[in-house]
C-alpha positions in Angstrom: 0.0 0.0 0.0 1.5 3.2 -1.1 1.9 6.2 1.8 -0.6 8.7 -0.4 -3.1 5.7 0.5 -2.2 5.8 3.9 -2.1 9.8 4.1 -5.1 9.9 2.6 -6.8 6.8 5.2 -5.2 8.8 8.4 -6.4 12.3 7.6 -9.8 11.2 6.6 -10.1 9.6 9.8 -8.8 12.9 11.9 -11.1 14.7 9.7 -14.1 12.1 11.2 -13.7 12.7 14.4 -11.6 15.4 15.0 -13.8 18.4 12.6 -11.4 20.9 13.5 -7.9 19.4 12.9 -8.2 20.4 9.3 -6.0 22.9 10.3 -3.1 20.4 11.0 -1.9 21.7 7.5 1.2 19.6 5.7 2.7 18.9 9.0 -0.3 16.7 9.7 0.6 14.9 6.6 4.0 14.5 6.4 4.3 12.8 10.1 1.4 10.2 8.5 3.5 9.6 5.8 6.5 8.8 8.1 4.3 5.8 9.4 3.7 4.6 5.8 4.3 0.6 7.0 2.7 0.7 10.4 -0.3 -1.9 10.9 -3.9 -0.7 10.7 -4.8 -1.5 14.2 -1.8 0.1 15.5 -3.2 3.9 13.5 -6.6 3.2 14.8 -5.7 2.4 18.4 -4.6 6.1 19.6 -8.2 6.9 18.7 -10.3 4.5 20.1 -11.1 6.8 23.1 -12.5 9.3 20.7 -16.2 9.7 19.6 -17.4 7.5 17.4 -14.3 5.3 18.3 -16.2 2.4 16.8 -17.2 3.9 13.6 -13.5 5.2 13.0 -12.6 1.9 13.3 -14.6 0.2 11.2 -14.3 3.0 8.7 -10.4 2.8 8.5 -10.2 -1.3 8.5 -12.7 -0.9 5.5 -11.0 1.3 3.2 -7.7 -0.5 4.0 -9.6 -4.1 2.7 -10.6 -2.2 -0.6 -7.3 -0.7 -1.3 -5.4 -3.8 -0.8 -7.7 -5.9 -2.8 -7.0 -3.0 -5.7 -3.8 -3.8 -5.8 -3.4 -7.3 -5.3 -6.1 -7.3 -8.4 -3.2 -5.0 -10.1 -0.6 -7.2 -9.1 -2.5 -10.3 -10.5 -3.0 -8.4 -14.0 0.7 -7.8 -14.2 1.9 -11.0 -13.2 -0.4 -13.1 -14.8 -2.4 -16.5 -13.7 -0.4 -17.4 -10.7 0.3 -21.3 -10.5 -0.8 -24.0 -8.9 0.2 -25.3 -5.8 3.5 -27.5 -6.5 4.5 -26.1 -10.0 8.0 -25.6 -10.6 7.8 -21.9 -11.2 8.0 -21.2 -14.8 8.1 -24.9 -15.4 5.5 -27.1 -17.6 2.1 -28.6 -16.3 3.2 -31.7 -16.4 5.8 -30.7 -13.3 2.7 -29.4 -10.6 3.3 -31.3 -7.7 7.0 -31.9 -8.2 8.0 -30.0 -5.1 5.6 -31.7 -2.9 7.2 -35.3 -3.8 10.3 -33.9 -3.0 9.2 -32.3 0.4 7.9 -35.8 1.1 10.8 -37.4 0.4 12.7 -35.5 3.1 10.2 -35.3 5.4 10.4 -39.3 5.5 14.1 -39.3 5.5 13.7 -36.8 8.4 11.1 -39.0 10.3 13.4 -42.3 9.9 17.0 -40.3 10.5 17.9 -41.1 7.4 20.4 -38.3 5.5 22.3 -39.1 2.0 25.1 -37.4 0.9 24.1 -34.0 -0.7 26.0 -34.5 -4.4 24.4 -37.8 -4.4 21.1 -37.0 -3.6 21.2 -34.7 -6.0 22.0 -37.0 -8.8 20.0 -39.6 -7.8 17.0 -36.9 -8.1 18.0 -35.8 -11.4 18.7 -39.4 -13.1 15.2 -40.4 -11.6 13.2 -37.9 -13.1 15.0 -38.0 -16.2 14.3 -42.0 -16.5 10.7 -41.6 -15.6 9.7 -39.6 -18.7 12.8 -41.6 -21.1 12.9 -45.4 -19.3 15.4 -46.1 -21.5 18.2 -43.4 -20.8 21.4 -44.8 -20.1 24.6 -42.5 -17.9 27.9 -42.5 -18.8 30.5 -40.7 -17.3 33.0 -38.9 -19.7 34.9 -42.3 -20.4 32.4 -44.4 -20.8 30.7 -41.9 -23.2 34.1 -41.6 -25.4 34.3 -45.5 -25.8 30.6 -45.6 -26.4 31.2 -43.0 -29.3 34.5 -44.0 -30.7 34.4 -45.3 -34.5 38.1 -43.7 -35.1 40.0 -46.6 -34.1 42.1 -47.8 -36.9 42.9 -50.6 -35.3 41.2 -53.4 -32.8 42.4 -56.2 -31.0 40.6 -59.7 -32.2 40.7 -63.1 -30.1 38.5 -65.3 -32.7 35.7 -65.8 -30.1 31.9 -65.6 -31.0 30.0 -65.7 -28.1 26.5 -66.6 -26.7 25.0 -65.7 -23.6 24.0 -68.6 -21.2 22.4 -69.2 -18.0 26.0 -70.3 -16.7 27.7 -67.5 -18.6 29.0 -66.5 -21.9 29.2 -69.4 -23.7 31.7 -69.9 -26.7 29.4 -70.9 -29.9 32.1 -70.5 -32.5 36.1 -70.3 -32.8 37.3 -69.0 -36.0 39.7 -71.0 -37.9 43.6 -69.9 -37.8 42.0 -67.3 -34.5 44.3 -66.2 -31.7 42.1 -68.5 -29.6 42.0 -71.2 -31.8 45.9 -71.2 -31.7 45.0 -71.6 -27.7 42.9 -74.8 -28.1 39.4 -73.0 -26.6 36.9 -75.3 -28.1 33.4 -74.3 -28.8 30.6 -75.2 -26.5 33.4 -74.2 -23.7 32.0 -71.2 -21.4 34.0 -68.2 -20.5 34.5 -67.5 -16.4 37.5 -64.9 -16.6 39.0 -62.4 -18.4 42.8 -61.7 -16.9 41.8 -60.6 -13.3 38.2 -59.7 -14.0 35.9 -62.3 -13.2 32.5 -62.9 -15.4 29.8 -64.0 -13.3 26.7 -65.3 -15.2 24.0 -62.9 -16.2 27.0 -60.3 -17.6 26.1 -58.7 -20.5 28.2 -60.1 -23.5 28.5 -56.1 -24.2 30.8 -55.9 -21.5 32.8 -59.3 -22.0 33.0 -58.2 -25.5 35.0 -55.1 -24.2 37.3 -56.3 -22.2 38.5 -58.7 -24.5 39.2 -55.4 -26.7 40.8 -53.6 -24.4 44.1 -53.5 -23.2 48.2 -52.3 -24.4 49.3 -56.1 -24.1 48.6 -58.4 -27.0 48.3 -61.7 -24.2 45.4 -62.0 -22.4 44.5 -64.9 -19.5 40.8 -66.5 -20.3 40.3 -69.2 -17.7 37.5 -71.0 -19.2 35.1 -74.3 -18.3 34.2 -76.9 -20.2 31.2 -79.2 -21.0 32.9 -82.1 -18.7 32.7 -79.3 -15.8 36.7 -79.1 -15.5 38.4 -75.4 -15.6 41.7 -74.3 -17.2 43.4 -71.5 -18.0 45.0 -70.5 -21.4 46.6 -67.7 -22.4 45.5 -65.8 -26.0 47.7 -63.9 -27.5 45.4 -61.6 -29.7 46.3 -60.4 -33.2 45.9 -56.2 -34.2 43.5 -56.2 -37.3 42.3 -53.4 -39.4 39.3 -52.2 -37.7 36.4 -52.9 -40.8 32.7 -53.1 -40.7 33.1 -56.8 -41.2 34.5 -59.6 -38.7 34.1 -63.0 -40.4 32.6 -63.7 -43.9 32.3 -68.0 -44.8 30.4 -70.2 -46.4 28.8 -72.5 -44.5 28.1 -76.6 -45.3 25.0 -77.1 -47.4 25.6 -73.2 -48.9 24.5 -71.0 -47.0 26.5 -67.7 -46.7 27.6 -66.4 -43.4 28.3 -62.3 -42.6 29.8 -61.5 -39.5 29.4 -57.5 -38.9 31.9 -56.0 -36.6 30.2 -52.7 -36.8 28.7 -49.9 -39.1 31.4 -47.8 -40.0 32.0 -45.9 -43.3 32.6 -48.5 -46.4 30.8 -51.5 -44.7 27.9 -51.3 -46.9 31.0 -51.9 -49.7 31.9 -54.6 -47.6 28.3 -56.3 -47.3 27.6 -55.9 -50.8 30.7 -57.3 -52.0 30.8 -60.7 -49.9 27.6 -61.1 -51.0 28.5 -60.8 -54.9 31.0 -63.3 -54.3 29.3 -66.3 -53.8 27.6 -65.8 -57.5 29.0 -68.8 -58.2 29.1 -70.8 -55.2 25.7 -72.0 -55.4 24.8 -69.9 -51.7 21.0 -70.7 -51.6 20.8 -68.6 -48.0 22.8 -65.4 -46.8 22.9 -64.7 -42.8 24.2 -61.5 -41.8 25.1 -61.2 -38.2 24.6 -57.9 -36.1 25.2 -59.7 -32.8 27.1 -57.1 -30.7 27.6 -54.8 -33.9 27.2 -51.1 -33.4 29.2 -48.1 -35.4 27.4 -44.9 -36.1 27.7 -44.2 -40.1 24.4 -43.9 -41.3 24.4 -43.4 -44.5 25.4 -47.3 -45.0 21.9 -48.5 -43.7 20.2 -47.8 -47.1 22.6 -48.6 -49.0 22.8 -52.3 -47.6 18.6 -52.3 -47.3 18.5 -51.1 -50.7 19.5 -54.9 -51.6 16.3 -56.1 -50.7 14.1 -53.6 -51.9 13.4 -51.4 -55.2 14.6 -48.2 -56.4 12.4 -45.1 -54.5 11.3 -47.5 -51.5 10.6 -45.5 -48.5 12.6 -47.1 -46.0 12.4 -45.0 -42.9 11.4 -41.6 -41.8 13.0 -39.5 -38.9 11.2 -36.8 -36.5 11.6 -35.1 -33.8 9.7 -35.8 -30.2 7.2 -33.4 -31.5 6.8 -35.2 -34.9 7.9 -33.0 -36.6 9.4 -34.8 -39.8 13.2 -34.5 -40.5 14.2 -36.7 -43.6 12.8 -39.7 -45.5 15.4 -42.1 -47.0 14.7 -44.1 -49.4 16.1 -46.9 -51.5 18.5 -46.0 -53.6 19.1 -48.0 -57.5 20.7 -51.3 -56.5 20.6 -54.9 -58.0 17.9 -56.9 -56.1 18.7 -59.7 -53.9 17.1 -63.0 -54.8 18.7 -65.1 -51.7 16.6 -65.4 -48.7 18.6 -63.5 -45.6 18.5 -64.3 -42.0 19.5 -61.0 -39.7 20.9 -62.1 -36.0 20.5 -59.4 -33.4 21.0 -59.4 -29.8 20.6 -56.9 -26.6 24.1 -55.9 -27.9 23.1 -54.7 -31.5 22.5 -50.9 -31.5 23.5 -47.6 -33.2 23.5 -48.0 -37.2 23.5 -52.2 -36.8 20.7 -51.7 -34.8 19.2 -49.2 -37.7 19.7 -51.4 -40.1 18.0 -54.2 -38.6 14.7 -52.1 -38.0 15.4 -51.2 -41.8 15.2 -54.6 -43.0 12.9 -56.0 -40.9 10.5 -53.2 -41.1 10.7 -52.1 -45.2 12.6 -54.8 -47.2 11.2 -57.9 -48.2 12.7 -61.8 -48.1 14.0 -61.1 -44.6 13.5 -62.4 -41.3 15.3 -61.4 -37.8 16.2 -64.0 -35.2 17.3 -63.8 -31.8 16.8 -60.9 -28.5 14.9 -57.5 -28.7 17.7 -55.3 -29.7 19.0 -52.1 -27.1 16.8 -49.5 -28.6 18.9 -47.3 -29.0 19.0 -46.9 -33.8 21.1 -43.6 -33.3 18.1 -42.2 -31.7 19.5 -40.9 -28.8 21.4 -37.7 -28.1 24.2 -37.2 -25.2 23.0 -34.4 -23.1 26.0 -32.7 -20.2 24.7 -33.2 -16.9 25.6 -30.6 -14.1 27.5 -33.7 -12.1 29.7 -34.1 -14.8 27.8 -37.1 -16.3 26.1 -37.8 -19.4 22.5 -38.9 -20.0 21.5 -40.5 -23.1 18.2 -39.5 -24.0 16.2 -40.4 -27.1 15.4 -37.3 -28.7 14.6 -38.2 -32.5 12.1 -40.7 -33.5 11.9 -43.5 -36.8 9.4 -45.2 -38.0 9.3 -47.5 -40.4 7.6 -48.5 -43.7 5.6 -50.9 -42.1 4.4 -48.2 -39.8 7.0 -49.1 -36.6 7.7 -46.6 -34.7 11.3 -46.1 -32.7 11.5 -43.6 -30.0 13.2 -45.1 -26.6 10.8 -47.5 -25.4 12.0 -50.4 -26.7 14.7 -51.9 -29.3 13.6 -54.0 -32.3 12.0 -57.0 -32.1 13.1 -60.5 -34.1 10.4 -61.9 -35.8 11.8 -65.4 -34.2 12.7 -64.8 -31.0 15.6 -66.8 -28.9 14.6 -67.9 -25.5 16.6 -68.7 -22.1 16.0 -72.0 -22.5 17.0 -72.1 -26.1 20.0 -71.3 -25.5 20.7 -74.0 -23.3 18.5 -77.0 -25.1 20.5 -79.9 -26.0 21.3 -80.6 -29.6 20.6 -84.3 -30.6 23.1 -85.9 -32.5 22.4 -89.6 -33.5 24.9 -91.9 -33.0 25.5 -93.1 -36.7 24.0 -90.7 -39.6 20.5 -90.9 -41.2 21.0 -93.3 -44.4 19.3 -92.4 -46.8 17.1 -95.2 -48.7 18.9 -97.6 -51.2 22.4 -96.3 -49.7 25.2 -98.6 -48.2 26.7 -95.2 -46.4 26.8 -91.6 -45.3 26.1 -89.6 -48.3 28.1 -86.2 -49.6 24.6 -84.4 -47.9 24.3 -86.5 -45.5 27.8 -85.6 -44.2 27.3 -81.9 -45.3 24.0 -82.2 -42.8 26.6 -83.0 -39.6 29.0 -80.6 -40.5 26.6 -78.1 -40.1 25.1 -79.2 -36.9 28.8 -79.5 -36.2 29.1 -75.9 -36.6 26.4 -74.5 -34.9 26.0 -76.6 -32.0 26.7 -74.3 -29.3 24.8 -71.1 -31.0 21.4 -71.6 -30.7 20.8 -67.9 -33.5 23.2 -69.8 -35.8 21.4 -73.1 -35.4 18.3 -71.4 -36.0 19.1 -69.4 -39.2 19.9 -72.3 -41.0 17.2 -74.4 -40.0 14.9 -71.5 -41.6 17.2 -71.5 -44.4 16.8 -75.4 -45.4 13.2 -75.2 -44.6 12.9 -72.5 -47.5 15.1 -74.6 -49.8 13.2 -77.4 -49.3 10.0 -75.1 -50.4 11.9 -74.2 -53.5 13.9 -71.1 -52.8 17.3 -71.1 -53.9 19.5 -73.3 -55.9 18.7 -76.7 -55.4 21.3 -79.0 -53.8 
């Protein structure tokens, strides 16, 4: 309340009941204006003893309610709608009541003695309400973040191992031939309990073994490893440094069916792709499999170019938005020669960034594909790194894709195979029969017959594998593909 209201108030009231003190003058009015804050009831007190003392009174505390509701209705139209109980002030609707949860919060914490350490209660707070509107955001610290982002390696460390996760741990489905580990004597089917002085317990991710048989300045590293008879040992590997390409293995397997191993997407792999697939024109493939186990990189660009295989010229392949929807590119096929080979795409929790892209790609927009294995990690370079004030990183999806056939990636979830790989699959038992399956009016194992065990051979311990080409001979049976 400005002091002219409160001049005015205090010399009405003299006026009241004192007719005569008109004469007061400015003198009158400045010592009012002196008392500019003092209460209400402390001005009308003095003149309670005065005729009408009540009606003063009630006259002053009247004209002081009015001119307070003026301006609080002044205030109001300046400020604007005030907000609700609980909103973070100048925050969005969706954060009313936030300040009450956290008043809660310590008011329990109070009630139980119970006190966290400040820095970490404050980043415990933050993460929380970041993964409750993004479930899947991830935190890295500065390090982590680098080695998550890092595609400029030119060169990588490589044991020979492909690896499968089982209830007992990661489990060796594959060695490859003329491998640092198959120099060792690691056998497939043999699980993997140690990596130097890091132990792996069961349940690790494979992400994590993965990178710490990567890592390290000394080509030797200790794998103590247990096999099928239940007996440990320990053998050392002396890894080999390999040009770091998109591609880790490319073979033909027994019966022909052609086998991709993708290291990562990384500029030139669609080359790669397309390439090992041109060479087995003449090797009677029937099948391809290309797998994206574990595979990550960041380039893009390559998705379409690979998808572009198995689909024709102007195909919209995917579309990308913002959280808004707002749209920010369509790719589409570019000219390529189609693909007339039947492909099998292997992901796992593993497969993300552009592998993980190009699996939504061609499971979502390309045709004569199926994916097999675990929902993928959701994150088909959707997600942006945002610089938290604790010096930590949050990985938040912040783009969206959807697909041709009208899937839509944002965060919630990675890609799903269209046959998927269960716990227990991974740990069935194969059946092998003691002498091969003759086949009628033949004295012994035939060429196919013996091209049949190799196979199961080879894909004995990987339950992905074994599936793939099970699909594979299923479809050459049906007429797809060379015959045999």
């Amino acid at each position: 309340m400005s002091w002219k209201t409160w001049t005015g108030l205090a010399l009405g009231v003299v006026g009241l009941l004192l007719p005569g003190a008109g004469a007061i003058g400015g003198q009158a009015a400045g010592d009012f204006a002196v008392e500019e804050a003092q209460p209400v009831a402390e001005m009308v007190e003095p003149l309670r003893d005065v005729e009408p003392a009540e009606v003063a009174a009630e006259a002053v505390e009247e004209a002081a309610v009015e001119d307070v509701a003026r301006e609080s209705e002044e205030a109001e139209e300046l400020a604007g709608p005030a907000e609700p109980a609980g909103v973070v002030v100048g925050g969005p609707e969706w954060a009313a009541g936030l300040d009450e949860a956290l008043a809660e919060g310590v008011r329990i914490l109070e009630q139980v003695h119970l006190a966290p350490e400040k820095t970490v209660a404050r980043a415990a707070l933050l993460e929380a309400l970041l993964r409750a509107a993004e479930p899947g955001a991830e935190f890295l610290d500065a390090g982590e973040l680098a080695a998550r982002t890092r595609d400029d390696a030119r060169e990588v460390w490589e044991a020979g191992l492909v690896l499968v996760p089982t209830a007992a741990g990661p489990r060796v489905a594959a060695v490859k031939e003329k491998s640092p580990a198959a120099a060792a004597g690691i056998a497939a089917g043999e699980t993997l309990k140690r990596v130097d002085s890091r132990e792996v317990a069961a349940g690790v991710s494979l992400q994590k073994v993965r990178e710490c048989l990567a890592r390290g300045k000394d080509a030797a590293v200790e794998l103590e490893v247990l096999g099928a008879d239940g007996a440990s040992r320990t053998v050392t590997v002396k890894r080999e440094r390999r040009a770091k390409t998109s591609l880790a293995d490319v073979e033909v397997l027994p019966t022909g069916i052609g086998y991709i191993r993708v290291a990562g997407m990384y500029p030139g792999a669609a080359a790669e792709i397309l390439a090992a697939m041109d060479a087995w024109a003449g090797q009677r493939v029937s099948g391809a499999i290309l797998d994206l186990r574990g595979a990550g990189g960041h380039a893009e660009e390559e998705v379409a170019l690979v998808a572009g295989r198995f689909t024709s010229k102007g195909t919209l392949l995917y579309t990308k938005s913002d959280r808004q929807g707002v749209e920010l590119a369509a790719i589409k096929a570019p000219k390529a020669r189609a693909e007339e080979r039947p492909l099998m795409v292997l992901v796992d929790a593993c497969t993300t960034g552009a592998a993980e892209l190009l699996a939504a790609v061609l499971g979502g927009s390309a045709r004569g594909v199926m994916l097999i294995g675990h929902e993928t990690s959701g994150n088909p370079l959707i997600r942006q790194a945002v610089e938290l004030s604790n010096g930590r990183h949050a990985l938040l999806a912040t783009r969206e894709i959807r697909m041709a056939n009208g899937t839509v990636y944002w965060g919630a979830g990675g890609v799903r195979p269209d046959v998927s790989i269960s716990d227990a699959a991974l740990n069935e038992v194969v059946y092998e029969p003691d002498e091969p399956v003759l086949r009628r009016g033949k004295k012994g194992p035939s060429e196919l017959d013996l091209e049949d065990k190799a196979l199961r051979d080879r894909t004995r311990y990987d339950t992905y594998l074994r599936r793939a080409t099970d699909l594979l001979a299923g479809l050459r049976a049906l007429g797809y593909g060379p015959e045999r």
